[in-house]
BAFIVEX-811154 format. One line per 2 residues: number of its first residue (from 1); their letters; for each residue x, y, z of C-alpha. Coordinates in pm, 1 decimal, m for minus. Example, Ala and Ser with C-alpha at 12.3 -4.5 7.8 and 13.67 -1.06 7.14 Angstrom:
<rs>
1 = AS = 1230.0:m450.0:780.0  1367.0:m106.0:714.0
</rs>
This chain:
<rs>
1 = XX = 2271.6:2518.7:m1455.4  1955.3:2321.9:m1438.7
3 = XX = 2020.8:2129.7:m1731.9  2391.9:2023.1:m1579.5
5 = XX = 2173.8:1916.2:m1268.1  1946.3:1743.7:m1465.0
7 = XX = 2222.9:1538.6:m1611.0  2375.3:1463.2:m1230.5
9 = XX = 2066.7:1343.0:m1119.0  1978.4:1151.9:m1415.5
11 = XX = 2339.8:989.2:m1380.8  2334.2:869.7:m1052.1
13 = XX = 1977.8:767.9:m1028.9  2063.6:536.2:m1323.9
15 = XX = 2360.0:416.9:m1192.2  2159.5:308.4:m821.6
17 = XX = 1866.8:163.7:m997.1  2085.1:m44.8:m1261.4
19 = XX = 1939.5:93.6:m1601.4  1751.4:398.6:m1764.7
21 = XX = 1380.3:222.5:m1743.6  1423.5:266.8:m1393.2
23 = XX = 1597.4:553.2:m1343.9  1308.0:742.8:m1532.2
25 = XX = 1044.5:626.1:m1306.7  1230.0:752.7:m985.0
27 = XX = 1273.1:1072.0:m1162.4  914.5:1097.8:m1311.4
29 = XX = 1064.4:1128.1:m1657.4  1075.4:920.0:m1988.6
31 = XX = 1310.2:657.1:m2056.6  1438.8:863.0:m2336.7
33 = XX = 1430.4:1185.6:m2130.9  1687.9:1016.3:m1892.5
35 = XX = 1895.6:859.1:m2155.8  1867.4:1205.9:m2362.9
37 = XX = 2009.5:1384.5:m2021.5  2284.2:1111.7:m1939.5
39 = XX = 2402.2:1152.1:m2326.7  2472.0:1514.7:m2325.6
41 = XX = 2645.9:1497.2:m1974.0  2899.3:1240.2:m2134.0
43 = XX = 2944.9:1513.8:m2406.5  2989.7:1824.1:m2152.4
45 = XX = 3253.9:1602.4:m1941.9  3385.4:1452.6:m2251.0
47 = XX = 3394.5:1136.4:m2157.3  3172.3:794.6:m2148.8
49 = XX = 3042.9:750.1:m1787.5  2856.4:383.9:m1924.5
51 = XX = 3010.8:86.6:m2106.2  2686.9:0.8:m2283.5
53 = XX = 2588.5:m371.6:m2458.1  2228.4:m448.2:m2559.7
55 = XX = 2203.1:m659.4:m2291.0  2300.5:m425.8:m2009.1
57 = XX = 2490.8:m129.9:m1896.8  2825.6:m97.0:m1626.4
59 = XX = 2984.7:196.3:m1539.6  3335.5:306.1:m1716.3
61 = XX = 3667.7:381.8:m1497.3  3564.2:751.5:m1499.2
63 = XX = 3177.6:705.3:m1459.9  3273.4:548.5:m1121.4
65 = XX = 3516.2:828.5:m1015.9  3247.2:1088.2:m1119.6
67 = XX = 2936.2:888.8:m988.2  3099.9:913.6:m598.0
69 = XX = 3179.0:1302.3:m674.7  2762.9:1299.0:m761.3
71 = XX = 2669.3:1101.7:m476.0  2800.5:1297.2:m228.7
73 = XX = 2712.2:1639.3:m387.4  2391.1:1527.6:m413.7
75 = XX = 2408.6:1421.4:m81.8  2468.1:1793.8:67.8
77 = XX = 2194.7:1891.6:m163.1  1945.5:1599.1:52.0
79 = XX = 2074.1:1810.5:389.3  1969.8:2111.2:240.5
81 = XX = 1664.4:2034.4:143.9  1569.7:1852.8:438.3
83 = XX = 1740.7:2114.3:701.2  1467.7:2376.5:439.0
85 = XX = 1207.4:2152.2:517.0  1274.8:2075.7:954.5
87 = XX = 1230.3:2451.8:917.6  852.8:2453.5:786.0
89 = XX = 613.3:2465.9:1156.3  302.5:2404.4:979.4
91 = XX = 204.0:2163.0:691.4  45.4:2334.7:392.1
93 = XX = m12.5:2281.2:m22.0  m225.6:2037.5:m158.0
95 = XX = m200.2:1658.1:m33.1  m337.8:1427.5:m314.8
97 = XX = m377.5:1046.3:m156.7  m552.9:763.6:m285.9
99 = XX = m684.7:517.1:m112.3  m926.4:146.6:m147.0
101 = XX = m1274.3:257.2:m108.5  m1436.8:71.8:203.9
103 = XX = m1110.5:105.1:466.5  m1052.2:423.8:264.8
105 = XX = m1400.5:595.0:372.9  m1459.6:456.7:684.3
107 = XX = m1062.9:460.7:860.6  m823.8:698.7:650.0
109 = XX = m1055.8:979.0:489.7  m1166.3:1112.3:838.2
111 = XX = m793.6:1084.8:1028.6  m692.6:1293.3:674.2
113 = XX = m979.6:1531.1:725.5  m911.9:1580.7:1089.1
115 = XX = m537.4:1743.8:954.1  m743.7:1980.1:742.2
117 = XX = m925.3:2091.2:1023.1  m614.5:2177.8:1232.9
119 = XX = m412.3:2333.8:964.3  m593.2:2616.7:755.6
121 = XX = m285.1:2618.9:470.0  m348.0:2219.0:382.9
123 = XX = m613.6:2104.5:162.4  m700.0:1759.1:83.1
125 = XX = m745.3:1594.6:m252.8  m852.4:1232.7:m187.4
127 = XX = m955.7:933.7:m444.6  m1099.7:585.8:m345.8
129 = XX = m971.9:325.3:m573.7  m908.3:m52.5:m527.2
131 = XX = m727.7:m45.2:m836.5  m303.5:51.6:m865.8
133 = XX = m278.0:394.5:m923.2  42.4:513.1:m1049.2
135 = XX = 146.9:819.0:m815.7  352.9:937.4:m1075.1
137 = XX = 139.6:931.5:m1397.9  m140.9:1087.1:m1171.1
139 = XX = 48.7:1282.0:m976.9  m36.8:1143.8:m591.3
141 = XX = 154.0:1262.5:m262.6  73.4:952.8:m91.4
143 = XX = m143.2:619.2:m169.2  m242.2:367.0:90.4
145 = XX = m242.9:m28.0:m32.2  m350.9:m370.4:176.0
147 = XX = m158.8:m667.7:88.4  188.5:m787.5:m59.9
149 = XX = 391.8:m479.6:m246.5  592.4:m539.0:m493.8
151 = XX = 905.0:m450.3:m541.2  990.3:m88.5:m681.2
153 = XX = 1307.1:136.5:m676.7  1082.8:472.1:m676.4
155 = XX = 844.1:374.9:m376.6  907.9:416.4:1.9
157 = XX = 697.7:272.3:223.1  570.0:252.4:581.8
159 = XX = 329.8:m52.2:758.8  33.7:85.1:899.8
161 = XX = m131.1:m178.5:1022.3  m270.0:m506.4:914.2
163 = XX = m641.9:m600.8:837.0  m670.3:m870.7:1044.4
165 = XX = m963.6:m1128.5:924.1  m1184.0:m1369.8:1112.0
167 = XX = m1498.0:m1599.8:1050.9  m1828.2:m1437.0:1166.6
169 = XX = m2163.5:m1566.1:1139.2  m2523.6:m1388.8:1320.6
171 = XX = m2619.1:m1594.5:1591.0  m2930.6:m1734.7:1406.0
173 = XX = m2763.8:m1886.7:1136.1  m2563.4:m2080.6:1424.2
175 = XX = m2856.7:m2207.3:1566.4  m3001.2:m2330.0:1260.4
177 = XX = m2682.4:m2470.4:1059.9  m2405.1:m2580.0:1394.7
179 = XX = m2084.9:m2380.5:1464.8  m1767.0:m2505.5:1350.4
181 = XX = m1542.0:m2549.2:1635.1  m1220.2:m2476.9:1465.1
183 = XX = m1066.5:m2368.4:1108.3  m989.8:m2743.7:1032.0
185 = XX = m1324.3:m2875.4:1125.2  m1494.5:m2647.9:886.6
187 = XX = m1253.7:m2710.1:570.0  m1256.9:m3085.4:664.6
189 = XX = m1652.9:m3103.5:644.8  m1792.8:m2767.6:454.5
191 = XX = m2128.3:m2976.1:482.2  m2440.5:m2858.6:574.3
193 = XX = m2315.9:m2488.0:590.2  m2363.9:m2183.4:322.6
195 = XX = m2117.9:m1927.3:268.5  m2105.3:m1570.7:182.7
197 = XX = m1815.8:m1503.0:m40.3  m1595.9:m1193.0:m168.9
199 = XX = m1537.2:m1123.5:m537.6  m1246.0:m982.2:m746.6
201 = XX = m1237.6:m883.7:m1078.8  m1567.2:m1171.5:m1163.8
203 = XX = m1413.7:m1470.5:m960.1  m1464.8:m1549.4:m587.4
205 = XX = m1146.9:m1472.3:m308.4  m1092.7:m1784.2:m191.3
207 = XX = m1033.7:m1777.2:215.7  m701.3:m1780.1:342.9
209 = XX = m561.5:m1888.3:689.5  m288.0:m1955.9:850.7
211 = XX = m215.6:m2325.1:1031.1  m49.4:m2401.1:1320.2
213 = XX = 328.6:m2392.4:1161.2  270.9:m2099.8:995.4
215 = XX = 170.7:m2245.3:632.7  m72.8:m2044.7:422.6
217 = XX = m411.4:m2255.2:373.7  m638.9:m2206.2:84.4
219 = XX = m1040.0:m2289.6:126.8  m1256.5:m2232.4:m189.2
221 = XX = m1592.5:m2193.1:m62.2  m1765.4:m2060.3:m416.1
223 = XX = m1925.2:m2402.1:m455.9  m2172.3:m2370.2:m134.5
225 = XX = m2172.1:m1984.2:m168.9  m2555.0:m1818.1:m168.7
227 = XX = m2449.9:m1464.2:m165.8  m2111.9:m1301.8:m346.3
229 = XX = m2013.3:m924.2:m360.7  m1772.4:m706.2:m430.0
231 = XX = m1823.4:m514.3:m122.4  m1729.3:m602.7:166.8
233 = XX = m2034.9:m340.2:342.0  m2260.9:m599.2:104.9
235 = XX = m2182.4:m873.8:307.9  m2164.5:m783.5:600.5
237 = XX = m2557.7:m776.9:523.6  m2555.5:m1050.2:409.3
239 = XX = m2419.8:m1236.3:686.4  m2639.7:m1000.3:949.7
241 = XX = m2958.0:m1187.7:737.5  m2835.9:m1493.7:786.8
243 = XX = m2707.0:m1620.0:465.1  m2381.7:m1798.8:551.8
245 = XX = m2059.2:m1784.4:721.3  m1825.8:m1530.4:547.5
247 = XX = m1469.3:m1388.8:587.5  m1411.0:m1020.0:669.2
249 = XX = m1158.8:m767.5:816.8  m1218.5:m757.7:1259.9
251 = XX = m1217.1:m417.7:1218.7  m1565.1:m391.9:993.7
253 = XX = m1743.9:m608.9:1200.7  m1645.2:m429.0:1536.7
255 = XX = m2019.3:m225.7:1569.9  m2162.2:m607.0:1484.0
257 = XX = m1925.7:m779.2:1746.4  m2009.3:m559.7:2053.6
259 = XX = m2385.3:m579.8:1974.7  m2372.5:m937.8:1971.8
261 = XX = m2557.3:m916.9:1609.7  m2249.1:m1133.4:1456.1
263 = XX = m2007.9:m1352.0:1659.5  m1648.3:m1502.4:1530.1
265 = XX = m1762.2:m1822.5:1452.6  m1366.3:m1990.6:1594.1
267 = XX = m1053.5:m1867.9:1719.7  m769.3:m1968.0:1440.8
269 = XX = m424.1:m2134.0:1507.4  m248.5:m1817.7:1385.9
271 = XX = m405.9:m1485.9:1322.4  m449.2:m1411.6:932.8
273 = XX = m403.6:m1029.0:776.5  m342.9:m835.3:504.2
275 = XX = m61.2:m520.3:553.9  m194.2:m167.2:511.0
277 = XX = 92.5:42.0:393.9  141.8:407.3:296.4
279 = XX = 305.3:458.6:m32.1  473.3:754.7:m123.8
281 = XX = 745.7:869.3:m409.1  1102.1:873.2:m268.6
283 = XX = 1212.3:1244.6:m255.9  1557.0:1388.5:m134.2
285 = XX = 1340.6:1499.6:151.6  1006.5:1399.1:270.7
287 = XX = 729.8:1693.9:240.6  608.8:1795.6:586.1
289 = XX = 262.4:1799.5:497.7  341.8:1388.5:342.6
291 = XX = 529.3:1316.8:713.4  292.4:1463.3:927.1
293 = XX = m4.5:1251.0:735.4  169.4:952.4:741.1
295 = XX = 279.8:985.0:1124.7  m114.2:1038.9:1198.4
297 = XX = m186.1:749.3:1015.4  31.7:515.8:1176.8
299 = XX = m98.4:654.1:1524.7  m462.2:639.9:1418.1
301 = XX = m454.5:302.3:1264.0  m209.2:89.6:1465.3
303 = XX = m477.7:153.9:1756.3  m790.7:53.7:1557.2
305 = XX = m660.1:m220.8:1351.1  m463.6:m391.5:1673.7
307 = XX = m552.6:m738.6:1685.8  m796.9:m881.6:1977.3
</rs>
């Protein structure tokens, strides 16, 4: 019976993601696991359920009569599983997330921590990595990643927020070197002004922002740069000691902007950010302990990272 299930859901997921590659990450298997599966279906039903070329694959009279028999079995199967899982009060098991290190430490760890302090049956596995992880090679409930996704037939996902960035400089490094009075001022003369600068992977980030119409603008500063890092915590040193103008996320700086220790050095004509999202493995029905963390994330979060 497992086996014949096997085969269903190795079927249909093949047939809604286009090809076996696919298929097999949705289902956390092989690509030969899935093919293997879809193979000795055919043979049980007696029939080919693919028209196959080595260039792609389409589904035969019968594999489209069978697949909407599948779909909708497997659609019951989704109810039950979910109606199962409306029934749990409580979330419990082990949640694995990873997460990028800085925002990861100081914003999602403790909102994660304060669910294992409310409900004795969950426990919380966590790893800080600004690096992909696969969730299904290493076996994650949930990961949370800032910036552009791309695009992936296995992954759901859910905004949390954006990190919204501004230029900040301490007050004495105004005094000494001028304040720019707007984003086009400063990239039209850099002059007479140092920078402190974010690195990835060995080369500097260059600073993005966003003009008037909406256009992305690019603004290499690595040439005047005294001080790069790739921490973020690093720099904000850095620019507390006066070493430059440098580019960070509002919410890092917040402690620094209420004491008056760093200021934003210009408003700009259209607020810049990078998306925070929570990334999970699609599942016939979402764990309760994987909603419930996500839900307090998106409560959490969409307060502190609101823009100003």
């Amino acid at each position: 019976m497992n086996e014949r299930l096997s085969g269903v859901e190795a079927f249909v997921a093949a047939v809604e993601t286009g090809n076996f590659a696919l298929a097999a990450v949705r289902l956390q298997l092989t690509r030969s696991a899935v093919a293997k599966s879809v193979a000795r279906l055919e043979e049980r039903l007696g029939t080919r359920l693919f028209q196959r070329t080595t260039r792609s694959q389409s589904l035969t009279e019968d594999g489209h009569i069978y697949y909407e028999h599948c779909r909708r079995a497997l659609s019951e199967l989704d109810a039950a599983d979910s109606a199962v899982e409306a029934g749990r009060t409580t979330p419990q098991g082990l949640l694995r997330v990873t997460m990028p290190e800085l925002i990861g430490r100081e914003l999602i760890a403790p909102v994660l921590m304060e669910l294992v302090r409310e409900h004795s049956q969950l426990r919380l596995e966590i790893m800080f990595s600004d690096g992909v992880v696969d969730l299904f090679e290493e076996r994650f409930d949930l990961a949370v990643r800032s910036g552009p996704l791309g695009d992936s037939a296995a992954l759901a996902a859910r905004p949390l927020g954006a990190q919204w960035m501004g230029v900040f400089a301490s007050p004495a490094y105004l005094a000494q070197h001028g304040q720019p009075q707007s984003m086009e001022a400063l990239i039209a003369d850099p002059e007479g002004h140092r920078f402190v600068d974010y690195s990835r992977q060995s080369s500097p980030h260059p600073w993005q922002f966003y003009d008037a119409q909406g256009r992305t603008v690019r603004f290499d500063t690595s040439a005047r740069s005294d001080f790069t890092c790739n921490s973020l915590g690093a720099n904000v040193t850095a620019a507390l000691q006066g070493l430059g103008l440098t580019r960070l996320p509002e919410w890092l700086v917040e402690d620094e902007l209420n004491a008056g220790t760093l200021v934003r050095v210009f408003a700009e004509p259209q607020p810049y950010g990078y998306v925070l999202n929570a990334i999970w493995p699609k599942a016939r029905a979402l764990p309760l302990k994987t909603r419930v963390a996500i839900d307090r994330l998106v409560e959490r979060l969409g307060r502190r990272l609101a823009q100003r």
